[in-house]
Backbone as CSV, one residue per row, in Angstrom:
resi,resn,N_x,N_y,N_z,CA_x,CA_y,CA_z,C_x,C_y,C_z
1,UNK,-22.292,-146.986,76.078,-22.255,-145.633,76.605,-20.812,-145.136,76.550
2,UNK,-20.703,-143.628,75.763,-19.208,-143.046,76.076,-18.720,-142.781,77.432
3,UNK,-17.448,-142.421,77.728,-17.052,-141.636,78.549,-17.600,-140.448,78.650
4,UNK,-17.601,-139.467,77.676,-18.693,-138.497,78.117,-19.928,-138.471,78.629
5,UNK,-20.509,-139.758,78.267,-21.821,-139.894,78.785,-21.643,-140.393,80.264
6,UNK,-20.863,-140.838,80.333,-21.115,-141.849,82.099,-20.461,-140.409,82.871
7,UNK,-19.957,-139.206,82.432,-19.633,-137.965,83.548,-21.402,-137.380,83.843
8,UNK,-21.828,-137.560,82.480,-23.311,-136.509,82.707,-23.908,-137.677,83.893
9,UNK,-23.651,-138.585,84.407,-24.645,-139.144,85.193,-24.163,-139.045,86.528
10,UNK,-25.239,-139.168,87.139,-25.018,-138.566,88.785,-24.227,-139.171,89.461
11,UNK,-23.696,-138.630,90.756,-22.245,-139.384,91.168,-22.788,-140.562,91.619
12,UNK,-23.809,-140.620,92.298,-24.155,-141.910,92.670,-24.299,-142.645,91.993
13,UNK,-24.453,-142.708,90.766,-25.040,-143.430,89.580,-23.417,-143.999,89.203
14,UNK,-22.366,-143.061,88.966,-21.273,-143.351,88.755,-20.079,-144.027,89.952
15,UNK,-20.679,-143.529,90.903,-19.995,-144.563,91.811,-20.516,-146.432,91.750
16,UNK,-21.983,-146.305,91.806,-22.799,-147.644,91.253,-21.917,-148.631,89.981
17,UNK,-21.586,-147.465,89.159,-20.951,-147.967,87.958,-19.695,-148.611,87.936
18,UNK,-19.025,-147.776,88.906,-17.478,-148.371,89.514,-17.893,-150.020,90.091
19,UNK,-18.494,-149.614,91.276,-18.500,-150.802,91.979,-19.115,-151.657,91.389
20,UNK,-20.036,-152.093,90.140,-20.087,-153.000,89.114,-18.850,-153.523,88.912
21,UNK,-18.056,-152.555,88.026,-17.413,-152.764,86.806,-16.191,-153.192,88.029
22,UNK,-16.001,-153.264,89.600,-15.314,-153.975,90.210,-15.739,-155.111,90.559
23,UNK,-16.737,-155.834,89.879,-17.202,-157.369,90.161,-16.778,-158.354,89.477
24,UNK,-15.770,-159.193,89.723,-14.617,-159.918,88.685,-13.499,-159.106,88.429
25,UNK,-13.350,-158.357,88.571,-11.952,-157.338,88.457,-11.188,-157.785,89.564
26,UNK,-10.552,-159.163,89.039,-9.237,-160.205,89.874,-8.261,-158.797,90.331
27,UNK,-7.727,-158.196,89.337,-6.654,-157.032,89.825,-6.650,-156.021,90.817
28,UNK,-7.975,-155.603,90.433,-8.171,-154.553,91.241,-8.424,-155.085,92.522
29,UNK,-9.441,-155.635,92.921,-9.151,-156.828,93.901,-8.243,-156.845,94.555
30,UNK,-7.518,-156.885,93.591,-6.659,-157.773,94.628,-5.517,-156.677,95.205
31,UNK,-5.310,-155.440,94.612,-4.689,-154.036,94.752,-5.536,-153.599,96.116
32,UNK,-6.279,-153.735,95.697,-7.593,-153.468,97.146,-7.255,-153.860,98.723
33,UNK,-7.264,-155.128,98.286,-6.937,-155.656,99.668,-5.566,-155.502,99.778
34,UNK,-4.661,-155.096,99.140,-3.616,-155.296,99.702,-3.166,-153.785,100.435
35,UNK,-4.278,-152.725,100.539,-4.279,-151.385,100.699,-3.771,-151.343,102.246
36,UNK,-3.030,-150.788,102.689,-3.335,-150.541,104.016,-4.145,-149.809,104.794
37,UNK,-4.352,-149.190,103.832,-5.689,-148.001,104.587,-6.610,-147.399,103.657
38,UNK,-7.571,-146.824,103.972,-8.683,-146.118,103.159,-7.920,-145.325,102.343
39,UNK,-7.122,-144.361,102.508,-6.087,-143.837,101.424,-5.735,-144.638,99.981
40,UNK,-4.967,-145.743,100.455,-4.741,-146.425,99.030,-5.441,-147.409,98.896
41,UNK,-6.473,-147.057,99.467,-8.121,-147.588,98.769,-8.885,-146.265,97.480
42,UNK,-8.485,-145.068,98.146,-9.181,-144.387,97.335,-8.391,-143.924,96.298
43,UNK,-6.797,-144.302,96.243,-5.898,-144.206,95.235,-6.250,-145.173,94.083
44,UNK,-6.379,-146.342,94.274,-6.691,-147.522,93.581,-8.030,-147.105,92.959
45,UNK,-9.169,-146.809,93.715,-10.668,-146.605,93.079,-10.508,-145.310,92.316
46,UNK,-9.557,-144.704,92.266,-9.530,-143.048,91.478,-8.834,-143.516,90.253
47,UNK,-7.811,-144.900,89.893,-7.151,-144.818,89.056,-8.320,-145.956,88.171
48,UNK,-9.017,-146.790,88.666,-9.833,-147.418,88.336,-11.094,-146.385,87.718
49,UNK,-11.231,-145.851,88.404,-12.445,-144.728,88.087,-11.859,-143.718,86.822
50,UNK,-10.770,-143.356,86.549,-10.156,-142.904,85.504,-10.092,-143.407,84.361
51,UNK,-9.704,-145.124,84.121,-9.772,-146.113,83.469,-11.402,-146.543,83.136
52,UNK,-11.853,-146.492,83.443,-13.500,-146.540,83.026,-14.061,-145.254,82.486
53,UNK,-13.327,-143.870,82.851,-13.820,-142.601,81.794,-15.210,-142.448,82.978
54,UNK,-14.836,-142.599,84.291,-16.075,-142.215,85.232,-16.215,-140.572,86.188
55,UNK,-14.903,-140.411,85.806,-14.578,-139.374,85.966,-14.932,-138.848,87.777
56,UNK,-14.945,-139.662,88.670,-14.769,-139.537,90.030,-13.638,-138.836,90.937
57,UNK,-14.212,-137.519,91.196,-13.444,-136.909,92.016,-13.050,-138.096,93.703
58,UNK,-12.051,-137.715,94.298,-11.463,-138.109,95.424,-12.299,-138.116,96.480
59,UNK,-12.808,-136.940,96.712,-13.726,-136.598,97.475,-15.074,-137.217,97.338
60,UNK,-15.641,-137.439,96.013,-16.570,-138.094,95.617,-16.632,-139.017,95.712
61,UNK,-15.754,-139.850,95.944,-15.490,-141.522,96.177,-15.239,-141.660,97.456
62,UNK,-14.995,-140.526,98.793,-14.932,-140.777,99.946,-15.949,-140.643,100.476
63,UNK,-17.060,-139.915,99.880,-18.315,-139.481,100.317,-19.690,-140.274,100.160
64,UNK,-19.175,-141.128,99.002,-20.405,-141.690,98.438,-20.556,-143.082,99.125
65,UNK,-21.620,-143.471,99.680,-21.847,-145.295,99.711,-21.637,-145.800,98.245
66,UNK,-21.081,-146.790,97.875,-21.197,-147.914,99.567,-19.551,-147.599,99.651
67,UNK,-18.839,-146.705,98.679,-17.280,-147.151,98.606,-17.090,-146.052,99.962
68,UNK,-17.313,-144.571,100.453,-17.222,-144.480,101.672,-17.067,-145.592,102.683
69,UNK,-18.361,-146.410,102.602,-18.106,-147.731,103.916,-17.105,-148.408,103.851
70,UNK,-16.523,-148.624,102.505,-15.431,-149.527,102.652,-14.446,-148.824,103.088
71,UNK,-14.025,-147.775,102.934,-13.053,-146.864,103.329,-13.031,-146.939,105.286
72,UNK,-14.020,-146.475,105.989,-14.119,-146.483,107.050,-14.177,-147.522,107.396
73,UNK,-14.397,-148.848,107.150,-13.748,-150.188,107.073,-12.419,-150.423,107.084
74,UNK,-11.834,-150.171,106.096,-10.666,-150.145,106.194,-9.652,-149.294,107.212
75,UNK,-10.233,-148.310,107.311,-9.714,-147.461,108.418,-10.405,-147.561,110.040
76,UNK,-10.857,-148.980,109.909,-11.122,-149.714,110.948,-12.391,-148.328,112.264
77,UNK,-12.764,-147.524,111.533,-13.686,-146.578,112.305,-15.471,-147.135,112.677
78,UNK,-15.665,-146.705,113.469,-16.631,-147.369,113.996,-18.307,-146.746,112.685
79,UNK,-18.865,-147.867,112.929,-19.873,-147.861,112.026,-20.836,-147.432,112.428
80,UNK,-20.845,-147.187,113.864,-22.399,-146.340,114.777,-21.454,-145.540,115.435
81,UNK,-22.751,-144.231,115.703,-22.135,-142.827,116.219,-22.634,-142.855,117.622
82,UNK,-22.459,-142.773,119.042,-23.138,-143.103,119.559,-23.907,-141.942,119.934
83,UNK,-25.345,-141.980,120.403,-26.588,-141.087,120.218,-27.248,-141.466,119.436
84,UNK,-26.808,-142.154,118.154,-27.969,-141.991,117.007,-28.408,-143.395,116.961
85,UNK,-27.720,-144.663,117.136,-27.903,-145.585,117.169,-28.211,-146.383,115.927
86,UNK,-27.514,-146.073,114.922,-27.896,-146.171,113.751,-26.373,-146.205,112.434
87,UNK,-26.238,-147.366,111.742,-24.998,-147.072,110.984,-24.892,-145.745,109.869
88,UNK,-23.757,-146.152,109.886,-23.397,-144.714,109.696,-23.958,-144.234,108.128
89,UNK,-24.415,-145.429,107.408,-25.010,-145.261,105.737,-26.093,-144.597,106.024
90,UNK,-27.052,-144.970,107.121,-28.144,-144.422,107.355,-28.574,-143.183,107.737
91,UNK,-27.300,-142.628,108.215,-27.299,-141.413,108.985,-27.617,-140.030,107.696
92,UNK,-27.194,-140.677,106.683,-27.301,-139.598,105.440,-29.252,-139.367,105.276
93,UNK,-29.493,-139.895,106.223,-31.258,-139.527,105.425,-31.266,-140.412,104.021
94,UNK,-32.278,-141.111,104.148,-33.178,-140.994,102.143,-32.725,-142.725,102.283
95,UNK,-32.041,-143.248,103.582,-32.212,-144.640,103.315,-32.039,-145.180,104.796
96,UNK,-32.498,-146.578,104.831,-32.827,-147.391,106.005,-34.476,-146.600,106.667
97,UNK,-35.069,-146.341,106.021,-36.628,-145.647,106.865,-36.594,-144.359,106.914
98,UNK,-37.403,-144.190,107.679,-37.866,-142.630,108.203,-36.960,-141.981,109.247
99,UNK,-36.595,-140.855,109.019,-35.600,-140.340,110.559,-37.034,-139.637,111.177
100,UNK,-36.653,-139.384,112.292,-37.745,-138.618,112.800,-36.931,-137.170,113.398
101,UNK,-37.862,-136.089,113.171,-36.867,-134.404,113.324,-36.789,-134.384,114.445
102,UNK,-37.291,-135.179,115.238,-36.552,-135.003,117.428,-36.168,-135.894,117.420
103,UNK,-34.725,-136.052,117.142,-33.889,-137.596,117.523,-33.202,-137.009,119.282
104,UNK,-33.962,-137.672,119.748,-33.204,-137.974,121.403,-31.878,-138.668,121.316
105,UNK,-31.607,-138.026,122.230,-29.561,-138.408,121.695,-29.382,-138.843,123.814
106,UNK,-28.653,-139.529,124.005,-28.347,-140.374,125.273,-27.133,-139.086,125.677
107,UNK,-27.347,-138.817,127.016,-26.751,-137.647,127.230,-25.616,-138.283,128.796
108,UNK,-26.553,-139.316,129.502,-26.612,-139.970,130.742,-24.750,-140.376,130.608
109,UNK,-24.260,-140.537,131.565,-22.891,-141.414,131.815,-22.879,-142.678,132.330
110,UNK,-22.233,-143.786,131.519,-21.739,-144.948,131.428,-21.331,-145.164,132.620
């Protein structure tokens, strides 16, 4: 597949593609962890994502699972919201089950 071809595919599809093509990638890896924060996490995955011809906006790579999670990982933020009771991948709808349209949210004090 060209570079032109891997832009026509959906971001999710192309974020999927990244985080492959980061499985054995000793370097990047290892640039990764040495990030201090979700920032030069998403510096590293944008120059990586450039280098593969994936053509991933910034924003697109902060937004998307699973590399969002790692980001808020790294930026050490909490993974449940409280009310919803539920991580935060899930909260997007279309994965982990069914949401239901009256989510009761905990209103009471601790």
């Amino acid at each position: 597949m060209q570079s032109g071809d891997l832009r026509s595919l959906s971001v999710g599809q192309r974020v999927n593609a990244l985080v492959k093509a980061l499985n054995g990638a000793q370097r990047t890896n290892e640039a990764l962890a040495r990030c201090g924060d979700g920032e030069a996490m998403l510096d590293v995955l944008l120059d990586a994502s450039s280098k593969l011809g994936l053509g991933l906006s910034r924003e697109q790579l902060a937004n998307t699972p699973p590399i969002r999670d790692w980001v808020w990982w790294k930026n050490k933020e909490a993974l449940l919201t409280i009310g919803d009771n539920k991580p935060r991948y899930q909260q997007d709808g279309g994965q982990g089950g069914s949401a239901s349209p009256a989510r009761r949210k905990f209103l009471g004090l601790f």
